[in-house]
matplotlib code that plots the C-alpha trace (Angstrom):
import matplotlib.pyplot as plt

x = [-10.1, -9.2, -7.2, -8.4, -6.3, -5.4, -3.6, -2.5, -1.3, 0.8, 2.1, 5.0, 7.3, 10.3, 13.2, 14.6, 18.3, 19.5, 22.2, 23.9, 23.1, 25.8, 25.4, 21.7, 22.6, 19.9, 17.2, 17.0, 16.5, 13.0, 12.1, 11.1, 7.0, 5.6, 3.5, 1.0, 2.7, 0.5, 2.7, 5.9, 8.9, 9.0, 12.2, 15.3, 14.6, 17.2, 15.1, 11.1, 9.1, 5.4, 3.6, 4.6, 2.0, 1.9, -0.6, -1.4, -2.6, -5.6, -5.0, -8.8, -8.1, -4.8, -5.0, -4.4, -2.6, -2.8, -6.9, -6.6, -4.5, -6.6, -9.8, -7.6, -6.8, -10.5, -11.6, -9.3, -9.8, -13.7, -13.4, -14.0, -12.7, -9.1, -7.1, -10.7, -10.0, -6.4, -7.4, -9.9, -7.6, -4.4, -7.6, -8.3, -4.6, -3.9, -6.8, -6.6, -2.7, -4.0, -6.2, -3.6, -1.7, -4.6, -5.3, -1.3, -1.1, -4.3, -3.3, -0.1, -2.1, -2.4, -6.2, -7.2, -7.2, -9.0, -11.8, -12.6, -12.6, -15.1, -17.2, -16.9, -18.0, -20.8, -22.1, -21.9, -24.5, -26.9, -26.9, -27.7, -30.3, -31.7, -31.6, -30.9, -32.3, -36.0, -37.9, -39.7, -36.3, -34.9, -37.4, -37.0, -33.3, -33.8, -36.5, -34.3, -31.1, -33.1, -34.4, -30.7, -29.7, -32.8, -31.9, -28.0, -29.2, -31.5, -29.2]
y = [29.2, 25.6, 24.0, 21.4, 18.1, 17.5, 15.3, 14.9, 12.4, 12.9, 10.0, 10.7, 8.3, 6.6, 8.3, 6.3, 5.8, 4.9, 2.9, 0.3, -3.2, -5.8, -8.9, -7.5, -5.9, -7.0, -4.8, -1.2, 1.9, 3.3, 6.4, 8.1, 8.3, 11.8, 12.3, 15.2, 17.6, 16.7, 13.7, 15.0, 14.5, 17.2, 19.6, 19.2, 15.6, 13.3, 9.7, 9.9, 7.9, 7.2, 8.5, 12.0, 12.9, 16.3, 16.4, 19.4, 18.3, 19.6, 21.3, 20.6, 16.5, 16.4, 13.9, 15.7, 13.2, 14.9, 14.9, 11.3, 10.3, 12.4, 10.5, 7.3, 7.9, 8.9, 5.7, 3.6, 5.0, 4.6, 0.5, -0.9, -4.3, -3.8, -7.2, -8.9, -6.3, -7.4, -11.0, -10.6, -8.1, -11.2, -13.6, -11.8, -11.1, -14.8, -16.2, -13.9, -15.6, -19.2, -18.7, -17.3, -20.4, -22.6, -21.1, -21.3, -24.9, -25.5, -23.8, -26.1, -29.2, -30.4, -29.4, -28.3, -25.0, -25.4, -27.6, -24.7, -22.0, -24.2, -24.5, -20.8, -20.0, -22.4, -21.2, -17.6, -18.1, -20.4, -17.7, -15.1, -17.4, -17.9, -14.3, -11.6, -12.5, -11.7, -9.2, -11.1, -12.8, -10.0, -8.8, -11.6, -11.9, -7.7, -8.9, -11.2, -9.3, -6.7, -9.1, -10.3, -6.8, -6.5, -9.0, -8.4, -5.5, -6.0, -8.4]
z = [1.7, 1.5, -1.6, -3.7, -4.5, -7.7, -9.7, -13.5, -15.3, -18.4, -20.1, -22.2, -24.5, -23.5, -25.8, -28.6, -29.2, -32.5, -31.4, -33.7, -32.2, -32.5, -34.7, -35.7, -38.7, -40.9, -39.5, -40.6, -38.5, -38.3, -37.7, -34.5, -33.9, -34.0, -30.7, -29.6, -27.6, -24.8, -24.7, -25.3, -23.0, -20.1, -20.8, -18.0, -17.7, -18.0, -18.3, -18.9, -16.7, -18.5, -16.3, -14.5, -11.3, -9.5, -6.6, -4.1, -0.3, 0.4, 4.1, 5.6, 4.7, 7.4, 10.4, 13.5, 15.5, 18.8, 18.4, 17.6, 20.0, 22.8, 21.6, 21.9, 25.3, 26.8, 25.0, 26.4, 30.0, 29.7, 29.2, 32.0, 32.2, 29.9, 30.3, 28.7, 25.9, 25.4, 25.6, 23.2, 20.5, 20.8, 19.7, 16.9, 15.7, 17.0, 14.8, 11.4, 11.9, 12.1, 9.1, 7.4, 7.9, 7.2, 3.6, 3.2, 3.6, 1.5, -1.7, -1.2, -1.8, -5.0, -6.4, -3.6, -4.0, -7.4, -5.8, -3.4, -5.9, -7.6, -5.0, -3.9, -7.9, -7.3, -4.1, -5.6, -8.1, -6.1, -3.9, -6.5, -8.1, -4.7, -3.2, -6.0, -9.2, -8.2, -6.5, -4.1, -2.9, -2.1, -0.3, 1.5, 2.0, 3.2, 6.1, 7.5, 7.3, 9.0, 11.5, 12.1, 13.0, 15.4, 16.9, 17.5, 18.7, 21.1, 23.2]

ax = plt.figure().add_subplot(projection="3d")
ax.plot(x, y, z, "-o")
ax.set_aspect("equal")
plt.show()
């Protein structure tokens, strides 16, 4: 029998102090807002949060690292040519780096950053004008997404 995950959340009012504040004399106190009890601070507690969650793990939804790893392992012994792998995984982390640098020192220019999003909002809806907004465009855009994965692969 497997258990379920669940999770509730209860929001609940900060508590009100009715504390004299110096040199604001002039305002009067007012009184304390009546709330459901569904919303009502949880006994025992000292400071109420807004929000309280309780969640359960469900057992079947664990990672079993040992399986993982295992699977790891066989996969890594079945590659065949492995420093072409690791030249080809520091590439990727090497580029997603450069590009990350690249976008940094755009947004720095003045504008810049602006201009692009312009264009990016531009290109957005040409593209759904010229693919999504009728039927017989996206069949077409749906043929030739198909015939791009035929293609990649087939080589």
């Amino acid at each position: 029998m497997a258990t379920t995950s669940t999770s509730m959340a209860v929001m609940s009012p900060r508590t009100l102090t009715n504390t004299a504040v110096v040199g604001c004399t002039a305002l009067p106190n007012l009184p304390r807002p009546q709330f459901p009890a569904s919303m009502r601070v949880f006994p025992g507690t000292r400071r109420s949060s807004l929000f309280h969650v309780k969640a359960s793990e469900d057992a079947s939804s664990s990672i079993d690292t040992d399986e993982l790893l295992t699977d790891l392992k066989k996969k890594w012994d079945a590659v065949e040519n492995k420093p072409t792998v690791i030249i080809y995984g520091a590439g990727g982390v090497f580029a997603i780096w450069l590009s990350s640098v690249v976008i940094g020192a755009i947004n720095k220019v003045p504008l810049l950053p602006n201009i692009m999003e312009l264009v990016g909002v531009g290109y957005s809806g040409w593209f759904v004008y010229r693919y999504l907004l009728f039927e017989s465009t996206r069949k077409e855009l749906a043929t030739s997404i198909e015939s791009l994965k035929k293609e990649i692969t087939e080589s």
